[in-house]
N, CA, C and O atoms as a CHARMM CRD file, in Angstrom:
* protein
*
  280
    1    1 UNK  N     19.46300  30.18900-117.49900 PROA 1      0.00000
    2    1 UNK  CA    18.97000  28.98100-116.87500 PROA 1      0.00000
    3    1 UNK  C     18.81900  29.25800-115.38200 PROA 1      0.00000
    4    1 UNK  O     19.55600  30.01900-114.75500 PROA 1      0.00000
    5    2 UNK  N     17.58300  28.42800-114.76400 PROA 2      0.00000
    6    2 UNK  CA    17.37800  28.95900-113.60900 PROA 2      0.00000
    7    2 UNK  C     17.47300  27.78600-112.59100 PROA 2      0.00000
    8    2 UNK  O     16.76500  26.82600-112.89500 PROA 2      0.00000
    9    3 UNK  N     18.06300  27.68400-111.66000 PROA 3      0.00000
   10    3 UNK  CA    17.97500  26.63900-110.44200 PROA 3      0.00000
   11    3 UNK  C     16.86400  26.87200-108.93800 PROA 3      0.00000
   12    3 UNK  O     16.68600  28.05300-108.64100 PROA 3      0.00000
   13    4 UNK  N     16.38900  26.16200-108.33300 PROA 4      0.00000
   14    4 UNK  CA    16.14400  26.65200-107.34800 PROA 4      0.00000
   15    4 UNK  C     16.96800  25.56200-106.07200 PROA 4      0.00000
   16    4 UNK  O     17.03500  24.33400-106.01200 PROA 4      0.00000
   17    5 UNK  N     17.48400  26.57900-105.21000 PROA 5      0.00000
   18    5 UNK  CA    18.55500  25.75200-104.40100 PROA 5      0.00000
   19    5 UNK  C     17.75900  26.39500-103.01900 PROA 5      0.00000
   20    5 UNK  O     16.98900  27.34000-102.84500 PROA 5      0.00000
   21    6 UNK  N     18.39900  25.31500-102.10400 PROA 6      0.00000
   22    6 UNK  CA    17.80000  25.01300-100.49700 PROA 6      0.00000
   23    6 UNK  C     19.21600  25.61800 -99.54300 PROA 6      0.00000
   24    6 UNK  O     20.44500  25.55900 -99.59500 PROA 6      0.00000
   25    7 UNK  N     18.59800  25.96100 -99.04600 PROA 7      0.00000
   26    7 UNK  CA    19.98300  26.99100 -97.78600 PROA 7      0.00000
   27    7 UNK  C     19.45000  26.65500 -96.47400 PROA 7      0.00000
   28    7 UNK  O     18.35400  26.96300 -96.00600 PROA 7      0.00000
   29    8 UNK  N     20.66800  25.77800 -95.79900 PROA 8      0.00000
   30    8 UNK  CA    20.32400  25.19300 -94.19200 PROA 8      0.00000
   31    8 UNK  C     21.58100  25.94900 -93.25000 PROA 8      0.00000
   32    8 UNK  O     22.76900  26.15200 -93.49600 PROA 8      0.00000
   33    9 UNK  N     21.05700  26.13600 -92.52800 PROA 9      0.00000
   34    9 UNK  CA    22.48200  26.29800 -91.48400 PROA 9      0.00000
   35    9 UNK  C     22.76200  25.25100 -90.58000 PROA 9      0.00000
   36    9 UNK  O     22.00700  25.07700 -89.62300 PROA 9      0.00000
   37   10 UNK  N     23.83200  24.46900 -90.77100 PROA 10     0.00000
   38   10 UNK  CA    24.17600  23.35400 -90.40900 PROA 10     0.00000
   39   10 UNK  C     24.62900  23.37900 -88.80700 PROA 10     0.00000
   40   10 UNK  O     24.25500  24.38900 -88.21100 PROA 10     0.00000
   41   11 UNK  N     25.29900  22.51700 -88.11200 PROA 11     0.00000
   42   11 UNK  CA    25.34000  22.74300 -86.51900 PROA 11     0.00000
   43   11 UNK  C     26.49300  23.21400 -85.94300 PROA 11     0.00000
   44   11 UNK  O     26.66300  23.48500 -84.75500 PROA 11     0.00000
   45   12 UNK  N     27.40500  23.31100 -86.99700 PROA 12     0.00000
   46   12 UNK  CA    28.57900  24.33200 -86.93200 PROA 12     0.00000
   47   12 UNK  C     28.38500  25.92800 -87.40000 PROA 12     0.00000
   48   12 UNK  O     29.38700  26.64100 -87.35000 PROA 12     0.00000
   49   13 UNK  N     27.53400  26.31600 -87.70500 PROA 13     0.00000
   50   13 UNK  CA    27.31800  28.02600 -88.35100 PROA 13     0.00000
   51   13 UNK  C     27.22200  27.80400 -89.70400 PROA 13     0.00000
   52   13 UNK  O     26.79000  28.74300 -90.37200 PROA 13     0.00000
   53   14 UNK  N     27.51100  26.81900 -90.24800 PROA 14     0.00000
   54   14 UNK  CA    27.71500  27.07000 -91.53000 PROA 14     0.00000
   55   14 UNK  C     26.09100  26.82100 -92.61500 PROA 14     0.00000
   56   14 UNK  O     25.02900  26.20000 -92.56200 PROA 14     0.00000
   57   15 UNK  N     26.90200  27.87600 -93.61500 PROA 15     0.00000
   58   15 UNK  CA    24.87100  27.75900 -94.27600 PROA 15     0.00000
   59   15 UNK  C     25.18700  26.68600 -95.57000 PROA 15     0.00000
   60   15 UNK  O     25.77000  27.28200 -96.47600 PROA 15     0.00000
   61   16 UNK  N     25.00900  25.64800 -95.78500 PROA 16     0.00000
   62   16 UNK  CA    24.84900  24.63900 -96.46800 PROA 16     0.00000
   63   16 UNK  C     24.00000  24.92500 -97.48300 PROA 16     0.00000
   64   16 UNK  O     22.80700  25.04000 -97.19900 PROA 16     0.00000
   65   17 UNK  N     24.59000  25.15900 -99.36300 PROA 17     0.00000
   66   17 UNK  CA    23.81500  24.75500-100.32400 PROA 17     0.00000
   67   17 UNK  C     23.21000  23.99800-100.51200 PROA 17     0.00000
   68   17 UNK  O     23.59400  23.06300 -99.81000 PROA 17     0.00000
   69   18 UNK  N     22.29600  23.68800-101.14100 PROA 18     0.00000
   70   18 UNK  CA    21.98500  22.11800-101.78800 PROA 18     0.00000
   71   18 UNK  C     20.85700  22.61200-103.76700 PROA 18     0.00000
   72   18 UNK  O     19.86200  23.32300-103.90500 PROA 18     0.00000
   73   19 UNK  N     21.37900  22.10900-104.45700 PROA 19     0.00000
   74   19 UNK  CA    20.18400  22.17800-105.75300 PROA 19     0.00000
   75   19 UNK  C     19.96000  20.70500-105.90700 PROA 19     0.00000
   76   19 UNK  O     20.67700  19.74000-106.17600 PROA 19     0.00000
   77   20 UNK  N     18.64500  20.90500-105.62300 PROA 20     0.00000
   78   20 UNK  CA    17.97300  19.11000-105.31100 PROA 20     0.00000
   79   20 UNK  C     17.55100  18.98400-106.96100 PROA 20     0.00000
   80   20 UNK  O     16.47000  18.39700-106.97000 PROA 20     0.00000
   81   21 UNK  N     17.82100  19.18800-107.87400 PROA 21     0.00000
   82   21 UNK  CA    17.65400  19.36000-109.23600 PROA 21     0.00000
   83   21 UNK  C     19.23600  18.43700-110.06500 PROA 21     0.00000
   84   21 UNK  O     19.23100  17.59200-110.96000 PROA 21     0.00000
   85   22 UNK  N     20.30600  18.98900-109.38100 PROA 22     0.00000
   86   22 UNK  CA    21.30500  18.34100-109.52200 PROA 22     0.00000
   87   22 UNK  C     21.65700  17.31500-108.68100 PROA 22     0.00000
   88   22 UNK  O     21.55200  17.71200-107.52000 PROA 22     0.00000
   89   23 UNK  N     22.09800  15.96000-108.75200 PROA 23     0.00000
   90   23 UNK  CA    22.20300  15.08500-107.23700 PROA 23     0.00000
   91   23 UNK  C     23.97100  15.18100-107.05400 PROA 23     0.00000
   92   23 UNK  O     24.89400  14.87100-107.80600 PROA 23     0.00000
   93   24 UNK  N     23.91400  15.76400-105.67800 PROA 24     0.00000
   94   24 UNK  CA    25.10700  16.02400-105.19800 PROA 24     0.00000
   95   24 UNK  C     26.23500  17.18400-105.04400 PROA 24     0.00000
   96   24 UNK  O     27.33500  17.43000-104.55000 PROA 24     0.00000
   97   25 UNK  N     24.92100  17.84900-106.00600 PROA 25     0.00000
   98   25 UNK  CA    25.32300  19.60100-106.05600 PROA 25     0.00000
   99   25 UNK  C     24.97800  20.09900-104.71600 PROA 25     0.00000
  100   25 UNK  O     23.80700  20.18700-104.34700 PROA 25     0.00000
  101   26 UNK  N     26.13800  20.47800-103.86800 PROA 26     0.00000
  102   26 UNK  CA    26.25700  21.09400-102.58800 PROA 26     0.00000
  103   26 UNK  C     26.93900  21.66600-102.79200 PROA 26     0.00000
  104   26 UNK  O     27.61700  21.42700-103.79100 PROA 26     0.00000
  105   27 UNK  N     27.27000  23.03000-101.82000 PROA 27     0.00000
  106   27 UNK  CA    27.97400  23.68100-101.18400 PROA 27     0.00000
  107   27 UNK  C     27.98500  24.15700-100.14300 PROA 27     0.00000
  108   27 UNK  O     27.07900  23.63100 -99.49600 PROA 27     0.00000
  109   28 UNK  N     28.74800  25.22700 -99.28600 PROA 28     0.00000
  110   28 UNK  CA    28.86100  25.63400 -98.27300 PROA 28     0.00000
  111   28 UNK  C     29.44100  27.36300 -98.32800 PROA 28     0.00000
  112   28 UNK  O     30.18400  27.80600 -99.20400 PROA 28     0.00000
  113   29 UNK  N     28.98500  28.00300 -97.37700 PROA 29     0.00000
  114   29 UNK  CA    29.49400  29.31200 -96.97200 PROA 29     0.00000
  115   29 UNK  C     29.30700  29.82800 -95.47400 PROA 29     0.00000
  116   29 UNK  O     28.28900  29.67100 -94.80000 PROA 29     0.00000
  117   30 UNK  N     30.34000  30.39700 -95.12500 PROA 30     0.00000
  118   30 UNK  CA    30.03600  31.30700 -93.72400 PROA 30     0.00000
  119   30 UNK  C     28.92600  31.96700 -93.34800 PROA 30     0.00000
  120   30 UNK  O     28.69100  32.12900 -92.15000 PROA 30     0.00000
  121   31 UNK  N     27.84400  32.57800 -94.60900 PROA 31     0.00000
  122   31 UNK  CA    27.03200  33.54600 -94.39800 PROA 31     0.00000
  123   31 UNK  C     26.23600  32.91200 -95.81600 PROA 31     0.00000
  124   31 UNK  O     26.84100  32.45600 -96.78700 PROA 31     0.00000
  125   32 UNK  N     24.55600  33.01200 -95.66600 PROA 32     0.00000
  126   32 UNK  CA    24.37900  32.91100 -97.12100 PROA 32     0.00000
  127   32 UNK  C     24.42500  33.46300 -98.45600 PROA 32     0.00000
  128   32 UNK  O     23.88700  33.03100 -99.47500 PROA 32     0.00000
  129   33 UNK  N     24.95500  34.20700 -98.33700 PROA 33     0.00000
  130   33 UNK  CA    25.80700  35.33500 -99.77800 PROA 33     0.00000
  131   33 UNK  C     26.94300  34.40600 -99.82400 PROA 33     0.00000
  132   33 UNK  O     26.65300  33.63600-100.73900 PROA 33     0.00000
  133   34 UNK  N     27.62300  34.19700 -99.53200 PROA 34     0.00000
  134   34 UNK  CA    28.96000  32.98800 -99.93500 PROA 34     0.00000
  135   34 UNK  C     28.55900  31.88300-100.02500 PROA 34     0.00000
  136   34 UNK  O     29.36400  31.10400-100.53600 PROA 34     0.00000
  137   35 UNK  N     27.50700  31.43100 -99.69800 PROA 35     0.00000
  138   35 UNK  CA    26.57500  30.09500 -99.54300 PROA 35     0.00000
  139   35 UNK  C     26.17400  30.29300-101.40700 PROA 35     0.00000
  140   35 UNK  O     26.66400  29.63400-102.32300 PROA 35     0.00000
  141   36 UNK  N     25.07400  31.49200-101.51500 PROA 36     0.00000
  142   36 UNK  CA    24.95200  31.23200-102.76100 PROA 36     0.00000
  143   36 UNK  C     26.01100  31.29100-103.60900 PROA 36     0.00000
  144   36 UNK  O     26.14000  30.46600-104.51400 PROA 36     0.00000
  145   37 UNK  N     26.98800  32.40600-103.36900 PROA 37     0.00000
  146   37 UNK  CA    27.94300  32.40100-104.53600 PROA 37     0.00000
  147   37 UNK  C     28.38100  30.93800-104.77100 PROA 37     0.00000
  148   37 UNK  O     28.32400  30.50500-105.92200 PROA 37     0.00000
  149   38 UNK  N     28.71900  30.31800-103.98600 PROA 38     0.00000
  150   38 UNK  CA    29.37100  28.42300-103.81900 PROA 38     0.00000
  151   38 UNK  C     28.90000  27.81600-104.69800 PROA 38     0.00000
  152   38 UNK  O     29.29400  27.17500-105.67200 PROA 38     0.00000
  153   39 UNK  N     27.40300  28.26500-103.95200 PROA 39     0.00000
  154   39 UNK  CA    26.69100  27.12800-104.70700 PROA 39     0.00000
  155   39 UNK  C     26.28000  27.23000-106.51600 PROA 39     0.00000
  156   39 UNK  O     26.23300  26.22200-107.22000 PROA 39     0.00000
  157   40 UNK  N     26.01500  28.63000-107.03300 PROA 40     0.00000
  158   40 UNK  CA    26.31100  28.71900-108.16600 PROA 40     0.00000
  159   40 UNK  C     27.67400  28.16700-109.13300 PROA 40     0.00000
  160   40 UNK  O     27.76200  27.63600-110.24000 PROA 40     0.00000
  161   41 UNK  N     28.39700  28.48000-108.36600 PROA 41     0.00000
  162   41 UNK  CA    30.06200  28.03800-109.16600 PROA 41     0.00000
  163   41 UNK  C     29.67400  26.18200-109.10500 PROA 41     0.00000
  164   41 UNK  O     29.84800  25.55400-110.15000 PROA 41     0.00000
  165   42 UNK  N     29.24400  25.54900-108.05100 PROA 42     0.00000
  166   42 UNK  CA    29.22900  24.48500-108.00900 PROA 42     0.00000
  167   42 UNK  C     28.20100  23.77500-108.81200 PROA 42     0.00000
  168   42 UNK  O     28.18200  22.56000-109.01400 PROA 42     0.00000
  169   43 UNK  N     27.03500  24.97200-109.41000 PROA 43     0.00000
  170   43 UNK  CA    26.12200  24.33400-110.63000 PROA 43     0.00000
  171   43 UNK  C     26.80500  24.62700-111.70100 PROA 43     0.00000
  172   43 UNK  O     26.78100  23.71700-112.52900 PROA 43     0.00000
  173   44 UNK  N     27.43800  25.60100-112.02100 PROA 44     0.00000
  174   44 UNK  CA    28.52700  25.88200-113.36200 PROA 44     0.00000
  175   44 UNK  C     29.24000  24.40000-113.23200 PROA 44     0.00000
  176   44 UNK  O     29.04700  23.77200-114.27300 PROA 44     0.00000
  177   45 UNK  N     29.98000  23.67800-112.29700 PROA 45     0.00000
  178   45 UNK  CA    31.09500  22.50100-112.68900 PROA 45     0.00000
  179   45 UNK  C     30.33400  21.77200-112.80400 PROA 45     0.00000
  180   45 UNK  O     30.39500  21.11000-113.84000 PROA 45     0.00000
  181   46 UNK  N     29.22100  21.48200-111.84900 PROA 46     0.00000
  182   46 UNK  CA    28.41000  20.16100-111.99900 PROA 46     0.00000
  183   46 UNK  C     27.38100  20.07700-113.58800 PROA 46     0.00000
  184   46 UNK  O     27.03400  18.96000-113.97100 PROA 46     0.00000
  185   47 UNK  N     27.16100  20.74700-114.02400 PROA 47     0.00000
  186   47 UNK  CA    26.74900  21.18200-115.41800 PROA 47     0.00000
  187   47 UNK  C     27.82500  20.52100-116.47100 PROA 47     0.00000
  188   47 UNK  O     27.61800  19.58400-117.24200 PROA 47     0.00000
  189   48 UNK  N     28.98700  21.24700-116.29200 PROA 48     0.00000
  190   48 UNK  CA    29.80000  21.47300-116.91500 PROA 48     0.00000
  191   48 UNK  C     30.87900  19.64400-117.48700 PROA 48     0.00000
  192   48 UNK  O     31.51800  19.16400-118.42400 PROA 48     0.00000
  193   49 UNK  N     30.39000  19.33000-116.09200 PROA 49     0.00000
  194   49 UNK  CA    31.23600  17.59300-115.70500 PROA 49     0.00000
  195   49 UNK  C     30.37300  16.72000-116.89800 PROA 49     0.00000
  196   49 UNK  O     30.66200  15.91800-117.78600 PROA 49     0.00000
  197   50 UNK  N     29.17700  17.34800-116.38900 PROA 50     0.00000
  198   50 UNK  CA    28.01500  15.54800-116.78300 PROA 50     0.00000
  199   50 UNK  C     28.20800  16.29700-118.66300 PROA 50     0.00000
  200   50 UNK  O     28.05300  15.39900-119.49000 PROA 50     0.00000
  201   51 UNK  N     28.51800  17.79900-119.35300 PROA 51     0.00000
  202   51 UNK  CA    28.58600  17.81200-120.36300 PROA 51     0.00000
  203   51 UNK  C     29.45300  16.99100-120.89500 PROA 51     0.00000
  204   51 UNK  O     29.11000  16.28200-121.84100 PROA 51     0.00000
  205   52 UNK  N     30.71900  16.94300-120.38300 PROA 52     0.00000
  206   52 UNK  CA    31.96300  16.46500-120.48900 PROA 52     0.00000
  207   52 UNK  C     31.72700  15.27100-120.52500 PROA 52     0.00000
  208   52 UNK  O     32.39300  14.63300-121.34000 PROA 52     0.00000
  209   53 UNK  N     30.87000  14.62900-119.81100 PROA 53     0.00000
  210   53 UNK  CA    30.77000  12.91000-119.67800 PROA 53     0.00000
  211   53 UNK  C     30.07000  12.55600-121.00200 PROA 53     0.00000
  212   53 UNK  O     30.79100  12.04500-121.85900 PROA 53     0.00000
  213   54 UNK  N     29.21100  12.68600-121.19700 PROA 54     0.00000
  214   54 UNK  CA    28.38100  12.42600-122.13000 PROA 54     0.00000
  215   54 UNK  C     29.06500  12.76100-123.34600 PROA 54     0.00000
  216   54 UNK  O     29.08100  11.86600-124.19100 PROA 54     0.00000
  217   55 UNK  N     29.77600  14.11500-123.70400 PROA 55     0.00000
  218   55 UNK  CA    30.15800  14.41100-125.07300 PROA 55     0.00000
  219   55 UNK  C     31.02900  13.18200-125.47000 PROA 55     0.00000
  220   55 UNK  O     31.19300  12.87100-126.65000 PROA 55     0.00000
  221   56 UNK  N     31.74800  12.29100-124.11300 PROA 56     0.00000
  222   56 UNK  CA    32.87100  11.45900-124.54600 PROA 56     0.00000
  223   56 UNK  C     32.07400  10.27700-124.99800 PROA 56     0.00000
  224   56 UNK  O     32.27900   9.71800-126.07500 PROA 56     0.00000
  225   57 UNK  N     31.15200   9.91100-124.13100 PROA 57     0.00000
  226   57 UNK  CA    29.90400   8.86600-124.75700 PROA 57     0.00000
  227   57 UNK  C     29.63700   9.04500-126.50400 PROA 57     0.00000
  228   57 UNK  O     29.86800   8.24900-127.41400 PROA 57     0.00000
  229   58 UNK  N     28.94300  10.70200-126.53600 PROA 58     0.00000
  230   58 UNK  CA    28.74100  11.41600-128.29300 PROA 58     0.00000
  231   58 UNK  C     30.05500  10.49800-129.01000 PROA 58     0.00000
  232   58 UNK  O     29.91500   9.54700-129.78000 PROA 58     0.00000
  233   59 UNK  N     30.99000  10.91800-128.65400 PROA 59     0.00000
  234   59 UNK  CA    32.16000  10.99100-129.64500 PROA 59     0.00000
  235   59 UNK  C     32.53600   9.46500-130.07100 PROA 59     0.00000
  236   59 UNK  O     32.87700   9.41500-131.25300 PROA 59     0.00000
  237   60 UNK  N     32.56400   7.98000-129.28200 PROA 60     0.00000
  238   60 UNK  CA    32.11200   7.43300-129.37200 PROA 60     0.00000
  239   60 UNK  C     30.95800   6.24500-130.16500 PROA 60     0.00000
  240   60 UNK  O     30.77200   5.03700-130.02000 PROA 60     0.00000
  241   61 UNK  N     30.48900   7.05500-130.83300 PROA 61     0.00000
  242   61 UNK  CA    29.42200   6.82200-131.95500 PROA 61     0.00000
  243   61 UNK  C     29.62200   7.62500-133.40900 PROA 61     0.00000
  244   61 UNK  O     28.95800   7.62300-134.44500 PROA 61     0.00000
  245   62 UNK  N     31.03900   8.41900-132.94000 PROA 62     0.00000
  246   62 UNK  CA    31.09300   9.33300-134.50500 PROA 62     0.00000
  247   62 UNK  C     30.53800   9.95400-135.03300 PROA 62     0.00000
  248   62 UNK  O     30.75100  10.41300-136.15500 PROA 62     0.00000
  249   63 UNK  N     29.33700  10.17900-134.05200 PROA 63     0.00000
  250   63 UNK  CA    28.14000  11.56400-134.43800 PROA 63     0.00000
  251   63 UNK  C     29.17800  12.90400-133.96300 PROA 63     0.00000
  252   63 UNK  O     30.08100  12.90100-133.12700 PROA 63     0.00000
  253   64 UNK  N     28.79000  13.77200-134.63600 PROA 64     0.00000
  254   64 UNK  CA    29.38700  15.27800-133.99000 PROA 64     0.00000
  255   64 UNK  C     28.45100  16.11900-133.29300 PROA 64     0.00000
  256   64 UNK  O     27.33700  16.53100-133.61500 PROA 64     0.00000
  257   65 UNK  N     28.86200  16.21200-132.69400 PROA 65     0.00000
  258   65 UNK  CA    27.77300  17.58500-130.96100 PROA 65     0.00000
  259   65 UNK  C     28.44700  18.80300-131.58400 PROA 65     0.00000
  260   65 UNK  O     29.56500  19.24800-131.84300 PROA 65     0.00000
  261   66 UNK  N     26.82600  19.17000-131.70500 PROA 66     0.00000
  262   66 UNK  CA    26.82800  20.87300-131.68500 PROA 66     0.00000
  263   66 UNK  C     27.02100  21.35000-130.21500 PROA 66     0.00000
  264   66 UNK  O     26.67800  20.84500-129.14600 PROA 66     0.00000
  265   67 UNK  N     27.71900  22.55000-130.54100 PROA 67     0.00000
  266   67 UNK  CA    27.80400  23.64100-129.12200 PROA 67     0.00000
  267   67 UNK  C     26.97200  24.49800-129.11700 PROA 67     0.00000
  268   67 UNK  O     27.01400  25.37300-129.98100 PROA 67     0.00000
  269   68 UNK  N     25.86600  24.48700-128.03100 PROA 68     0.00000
  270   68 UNK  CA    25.07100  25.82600-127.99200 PROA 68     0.00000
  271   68 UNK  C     25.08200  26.32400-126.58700 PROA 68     0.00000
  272   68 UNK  O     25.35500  25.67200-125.57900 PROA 68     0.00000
  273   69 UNK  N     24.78600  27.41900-126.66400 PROA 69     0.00000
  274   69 UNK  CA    25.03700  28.29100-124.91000 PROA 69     0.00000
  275   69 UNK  C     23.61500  28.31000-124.99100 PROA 69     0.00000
  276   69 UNK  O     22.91800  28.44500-125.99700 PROA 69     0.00000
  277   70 UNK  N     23.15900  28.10500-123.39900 PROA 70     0.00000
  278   70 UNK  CA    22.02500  28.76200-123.19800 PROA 70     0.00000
  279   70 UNK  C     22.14800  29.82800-121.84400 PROA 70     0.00000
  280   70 UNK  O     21.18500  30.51900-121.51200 PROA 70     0.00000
């Protein structure tokens, strides 16, 4: 799966993630190589949360969710 994310350097040095695809998926790093690494880990949880939200919604209705990786 592919994201495309925005890299700012903010007014302290710092290079600011953003994936405008996810709302509220940010991060931050010293340099943008730690900027992206951030910001990847921070699309892995933010992914990972709204699965979590919803499966509890699924479960809920007594349907069963398949697991698939993409």
């Amino acid at each position: 799966m592919m994201f495309h994310v925005l890299i700012e350097k903010d007014e302290e040095g710092w290079f600011v993630a953003e994936c405008p695809a996810l709302p509220g998926c940010v991060s931050q790093g010293r340099d943008e190589q730690e900027a992206l690494a951030n910001i990847r880990e921070a699309i892995q949880a933010w992914l990972w949360a709204e699965d979590q939200k919803h499966l509890e919604e699924v479960k809920k209705t007594g349907k069963t969710p398949v697991l698939i990786t993409v």
